[in-house]
N, C-alpha and C positions, 0 to 999 in steps of 0.2 A: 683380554677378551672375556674372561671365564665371570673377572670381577666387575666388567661393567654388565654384563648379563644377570648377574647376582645384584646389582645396583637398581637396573630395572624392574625384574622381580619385587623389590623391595618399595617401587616408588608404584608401581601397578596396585600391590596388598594397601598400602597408604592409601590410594586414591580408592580403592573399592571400600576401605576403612571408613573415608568420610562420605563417601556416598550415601552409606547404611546410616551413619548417622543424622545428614540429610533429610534421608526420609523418613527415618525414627522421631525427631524435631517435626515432622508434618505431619506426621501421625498421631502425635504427642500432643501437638497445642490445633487437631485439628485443621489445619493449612487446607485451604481448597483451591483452585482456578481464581476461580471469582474476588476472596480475598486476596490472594496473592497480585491480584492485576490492581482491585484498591487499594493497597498497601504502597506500591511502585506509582501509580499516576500522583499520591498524596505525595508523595518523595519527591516527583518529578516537577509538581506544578507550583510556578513560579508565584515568587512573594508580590503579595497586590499594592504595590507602590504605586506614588504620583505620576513615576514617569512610567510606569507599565501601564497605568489608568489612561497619562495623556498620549504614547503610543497608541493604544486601540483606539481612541478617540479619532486619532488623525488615519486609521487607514494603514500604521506601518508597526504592526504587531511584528515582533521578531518570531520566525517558525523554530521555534524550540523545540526538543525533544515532546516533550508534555503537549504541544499543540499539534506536533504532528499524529500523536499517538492517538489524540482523540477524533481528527480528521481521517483518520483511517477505522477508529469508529462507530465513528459516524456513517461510512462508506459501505462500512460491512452491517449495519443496522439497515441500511435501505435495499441491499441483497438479502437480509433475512434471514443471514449468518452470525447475529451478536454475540454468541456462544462461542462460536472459533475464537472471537480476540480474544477471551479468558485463555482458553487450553493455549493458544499462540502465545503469549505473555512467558505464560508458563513452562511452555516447551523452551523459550527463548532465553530462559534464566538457566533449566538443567543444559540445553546446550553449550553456555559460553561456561559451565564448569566440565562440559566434557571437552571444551575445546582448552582452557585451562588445562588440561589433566594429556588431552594429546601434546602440548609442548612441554610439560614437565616430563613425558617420556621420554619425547626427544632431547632433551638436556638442553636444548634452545630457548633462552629468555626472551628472544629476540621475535621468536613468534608468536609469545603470549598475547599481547596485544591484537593481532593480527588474527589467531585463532580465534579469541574472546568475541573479537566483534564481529567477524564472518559467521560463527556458529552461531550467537544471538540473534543476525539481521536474516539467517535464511528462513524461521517462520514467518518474519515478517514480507520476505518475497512470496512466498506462497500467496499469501493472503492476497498482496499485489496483485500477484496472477489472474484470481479468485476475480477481483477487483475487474481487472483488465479486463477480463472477456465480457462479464457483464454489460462495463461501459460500451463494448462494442457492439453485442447483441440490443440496444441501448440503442445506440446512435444508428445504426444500421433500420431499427422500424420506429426513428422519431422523427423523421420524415415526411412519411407517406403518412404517420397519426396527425402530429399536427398541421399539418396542411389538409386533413381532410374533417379532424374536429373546427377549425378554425374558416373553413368553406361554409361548414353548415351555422356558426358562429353568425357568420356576417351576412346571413340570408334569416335566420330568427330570432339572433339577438339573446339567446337563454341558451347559457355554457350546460347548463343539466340537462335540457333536448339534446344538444350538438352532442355529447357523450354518448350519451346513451342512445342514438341516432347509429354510431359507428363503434361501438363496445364490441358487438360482433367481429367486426373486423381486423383488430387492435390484436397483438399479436403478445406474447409474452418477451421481456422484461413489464413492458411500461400497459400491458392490460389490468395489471394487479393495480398497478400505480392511481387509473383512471379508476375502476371497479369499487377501490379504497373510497376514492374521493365522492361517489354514487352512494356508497355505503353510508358515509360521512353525512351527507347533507341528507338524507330521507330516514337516517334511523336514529342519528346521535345529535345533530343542530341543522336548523334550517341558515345559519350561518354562512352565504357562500363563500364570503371572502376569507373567511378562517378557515374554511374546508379547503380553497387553494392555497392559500399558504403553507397549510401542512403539506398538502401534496407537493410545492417546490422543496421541500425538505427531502421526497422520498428519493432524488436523484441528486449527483454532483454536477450534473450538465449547467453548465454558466446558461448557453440561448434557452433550455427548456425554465432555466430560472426566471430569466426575461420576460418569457412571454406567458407564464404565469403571472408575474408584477402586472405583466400589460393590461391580462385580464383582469387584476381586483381593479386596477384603475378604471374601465370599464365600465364596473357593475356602477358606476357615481356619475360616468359621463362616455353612453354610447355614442358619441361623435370620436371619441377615442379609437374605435373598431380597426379603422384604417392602420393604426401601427404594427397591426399583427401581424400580415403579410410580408411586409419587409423582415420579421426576424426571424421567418419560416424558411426563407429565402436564405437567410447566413447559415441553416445546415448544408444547403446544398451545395454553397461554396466552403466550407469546412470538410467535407465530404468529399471534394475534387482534391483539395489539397491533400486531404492524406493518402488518395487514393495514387495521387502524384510521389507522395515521398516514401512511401511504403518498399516499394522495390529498392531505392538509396539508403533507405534504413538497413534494412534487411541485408543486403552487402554491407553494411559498415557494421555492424554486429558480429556478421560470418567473419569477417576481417580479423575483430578483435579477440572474438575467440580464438582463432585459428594462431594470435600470436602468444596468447598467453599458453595453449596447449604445448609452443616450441617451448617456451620458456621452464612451463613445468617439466616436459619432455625431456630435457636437459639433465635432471638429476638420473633418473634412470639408465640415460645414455651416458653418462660419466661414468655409473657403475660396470657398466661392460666393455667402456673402453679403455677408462684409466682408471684403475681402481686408486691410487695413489692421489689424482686429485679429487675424486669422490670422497675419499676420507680424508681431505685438509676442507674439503666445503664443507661434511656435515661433522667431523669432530672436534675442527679448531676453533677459538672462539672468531677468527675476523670470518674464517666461512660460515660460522653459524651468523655473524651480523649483516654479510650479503645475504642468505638465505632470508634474513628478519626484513631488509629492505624491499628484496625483489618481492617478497608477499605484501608489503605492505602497498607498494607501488602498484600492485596487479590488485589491493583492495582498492587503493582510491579511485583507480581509472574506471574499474567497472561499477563504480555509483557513478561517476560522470557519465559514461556509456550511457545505462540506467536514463540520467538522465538527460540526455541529449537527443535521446530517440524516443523517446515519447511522441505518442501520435499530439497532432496539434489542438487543441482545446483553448475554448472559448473561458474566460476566466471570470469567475461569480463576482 
């Protein structure tokens, strides 16, 4: 007992040992957010080969690390948070060395893994979150905007009236969005079709993408107008649907939490009931490799979770 607590000790002064050095090395050569996130995206981003070239070509780009990173991005650049992804990068690298440093306490190699990438991936939940409400806040007044810029649309014909006709009314996420796009074409180009296309950049919504296209077609041939309608019409039924799966969701989520709590729940209730098999799980090596399993097992489900419950969305 006395010597695995004096082993501990010993492995705790190591790891605050290279901590300090860590951050001596960032201090040393300067290290920021910002570099540290260019540094990782250049590491991360794939070699521009033939068959990476004729992938994107056809539509079936693999989501790699590096493209997902920048799609999230991207996502936090149109919420007006570009800043977090720096410090998120960066919290996301000393994490998976404290998460590192929590299974070298434990003497479990078997969670190293399992620690690494859960401590890495939870700035990057955050940011999701972040992400999340927006889209909803989002989808929730893209509705009643474009069905009512796109009324006055097809009654004068001039998207810069129609805007500016209901900017008043236009609510926060997507009034900055519109505001932007007003900003755009009376002070910086009288360019409209470049001014909405930047503006389908400012969201991830696949039908707000649509019906932006719809419009620059439009502006070359207003007998076009009539397609508008219809794709104002797929929020409403995207709108039903989620508001249909929301409560199924929301039970299967409580569910899964609810099983993994038993699961972790289980070490501690070992400890006060058998003490003998609490210390063959967490001291022997085959219970330290069920311990490395059952986390690993309880990581991959809850990215499928993750992703299985996602509200439903229209895809760009």
């Amino acid at each position: 007992g006395n010597l695995r607590r004096k082993g501990r000790i010993t492995v705790v002064f190591k790891i605050l040992a290279m901590l300090m050095a860590v951050i001596g090395i960032c201090l040393v050569f300067e290290l920021t957010p910002d570099s540290i996130t260019d540094g990782l995206l250049r590491v991360l981003k794939p070699k521009n080969t033939i068959a990476a070239r004729s992938a994107a070509l056809r539509g079936k780009e693999k989501q790699s690390a590096y493209l997902r990173l920048i799609k999230l991005k991207n996502a936090l650049k149109a919420t007006g948070k570009t800043k977090s992804f720096s410090v998120s990068v960066t919290a996301a690298v000393a994490l998976m060395f404290l998460g590192a440093a929590a299974a070298v306490i434990l003497n479990n190699i078997f969670l190293l893994p399992v620690f690494c990438i859960a401590c890495g991936a939870a700035p990057f939940l955050y940011l999701s979150s972040i992400i999340s409400v927006y889209e909803k806040q989002l989808a929730d007044e893209m509705e009643t905007t474009l069905s009512a810029v796109t009324n006055s649309y097809l009654r004068s014909e001039d998207i810069i009236s129609s805007v500016k006709e209901n900017l008043k009314y236009i609510k926060p996420p997507l009034y900055s969005v519109l505001e932007e796009f007003l900003t755009e074409t009376e002070t910086v180009s009288p360019d409209i079709k470049s001014a909405l296309l930047n503006m389908s950049d400012k969201t991830q919504d696949g039908i707000f993408k649509e019906w932006v296209l719809a419009l620059v077609r439009c502006q070359d041939d207003r007998t076009l107008k009539d397609t508008l309608l219809p794709i104002v019409a797929r929020l409403s039924d995207v709108r039903r649907i989620n508001t249909e799966l929301s409560g199924i969701l929301r039970d299967a989520k409580t569910e899964y939490l609810m099983m993994v709590l038993l699961v972790v729940g289980n070490v501690p209730l070992l400890y006060l009931l058998n003490r003998d098999w609490f210390n063959t799980l967490i001291y022997t090596t085959p219970g330290k490799a069920v311990t490395g399993i059952c986390g690993a097992v309880i990581l991959v489900t809850f990215i499928l979770m993750k992703k299985y419950t996602k509200p439903v969305k229209v895809r760009d």
